[in-house]
N, C-alpha and C positions, 0 to 999 in steps of 0.2 A: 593623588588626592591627599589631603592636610584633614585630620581631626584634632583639635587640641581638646584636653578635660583636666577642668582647674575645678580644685576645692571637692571633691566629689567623693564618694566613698560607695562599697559593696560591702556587705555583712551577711555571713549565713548564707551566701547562696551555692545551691547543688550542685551544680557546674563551675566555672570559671569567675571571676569576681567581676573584669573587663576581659573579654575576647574581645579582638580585630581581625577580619577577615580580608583577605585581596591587599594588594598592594600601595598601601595606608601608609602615611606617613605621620604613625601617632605619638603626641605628646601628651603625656600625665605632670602636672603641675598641683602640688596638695594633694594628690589623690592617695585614700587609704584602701585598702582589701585585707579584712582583715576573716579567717573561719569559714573559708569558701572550701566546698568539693574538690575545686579543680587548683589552678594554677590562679595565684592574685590577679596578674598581669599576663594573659598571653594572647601575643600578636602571633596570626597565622597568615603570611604572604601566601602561600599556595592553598588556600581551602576552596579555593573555587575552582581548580584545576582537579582537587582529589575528589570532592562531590561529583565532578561529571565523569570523573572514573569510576565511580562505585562506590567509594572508601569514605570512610569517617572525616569531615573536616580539619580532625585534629591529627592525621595520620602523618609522622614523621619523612617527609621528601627522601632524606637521606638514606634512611633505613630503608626506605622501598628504592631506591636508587640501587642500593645494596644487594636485596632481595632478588632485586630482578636481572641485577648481574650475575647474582652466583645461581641462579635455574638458566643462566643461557647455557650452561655445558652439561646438563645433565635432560636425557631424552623423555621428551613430554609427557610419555606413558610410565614414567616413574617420578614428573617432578613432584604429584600429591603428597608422596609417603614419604622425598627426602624433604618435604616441606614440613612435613607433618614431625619427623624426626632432629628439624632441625631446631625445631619451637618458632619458625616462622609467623604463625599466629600469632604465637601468645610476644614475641617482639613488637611489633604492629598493632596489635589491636588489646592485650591484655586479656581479658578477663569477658569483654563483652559477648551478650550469648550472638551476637549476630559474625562472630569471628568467623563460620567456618564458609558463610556466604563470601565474605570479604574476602578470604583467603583465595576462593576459587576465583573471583576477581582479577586479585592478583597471579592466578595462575595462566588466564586467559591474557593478561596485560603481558604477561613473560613469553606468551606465544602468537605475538600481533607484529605485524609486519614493520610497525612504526617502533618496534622494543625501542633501538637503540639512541631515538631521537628524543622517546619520551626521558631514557635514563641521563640523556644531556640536562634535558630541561630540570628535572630533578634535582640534580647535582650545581644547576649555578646557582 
């Protein structure tokens, strides 16, 4: 799918100034962002895969790609606390109070049969 946005601008907004979700193939022409919360310009190809996992649309592929490599060697009944020690959270989700949902998420994701396909898909 093609979006183009010509002439266009974001000011002052809480979030993002233009997000893109799903696999967009967007063009800004003229477009300004200028005193936005978030990122001017941010295109998220994988948000609709991280929504049906649990996780924040805006959650980095790579870094949970990451994440979920380094809890493959370490035994289920302790990956909370090396998670909890490694700032897993706060890598991934920052600051938001819904992190420690997320996290467990991600702990469940690190011990599902499908680990090593999803961390393909992640990583391309």
């Amino acid at each position: 799918m093609a979006a183009k946005f010509t002439n266009c601008g974001a000011f002052g907004c809480a979030e993002d100034g233009f997000r893109v979700t799903g696999e967009v193939n967007a063009e800004f022409d003229g477009c300004v962002s200028v005193g936005n919360g978030g990122q001017g310009f941010n295109i998220l190809p994988k948000a609709p895969l991280m929504e049906k996992l649990g996780l924040p649309a805006d959650t980095d592929p790579t870094k949970l790609a990451e994440i979920l490599r380094a809890l493959q060697g370490i035994p289920k009944a302790e990956q909370a606390a090396e998670a909890e020690k490694r700032g897993f959270k706060q890598i991934l989700f920052g600051v938001l109070k819904e992190g420690p949902a997320y996290l467990n998420n991600v702990l469940q994701l690190a011990n599902s049969p499908q680990v090593q396909q999803l961390i393909q898909m992640l990583s391309s």
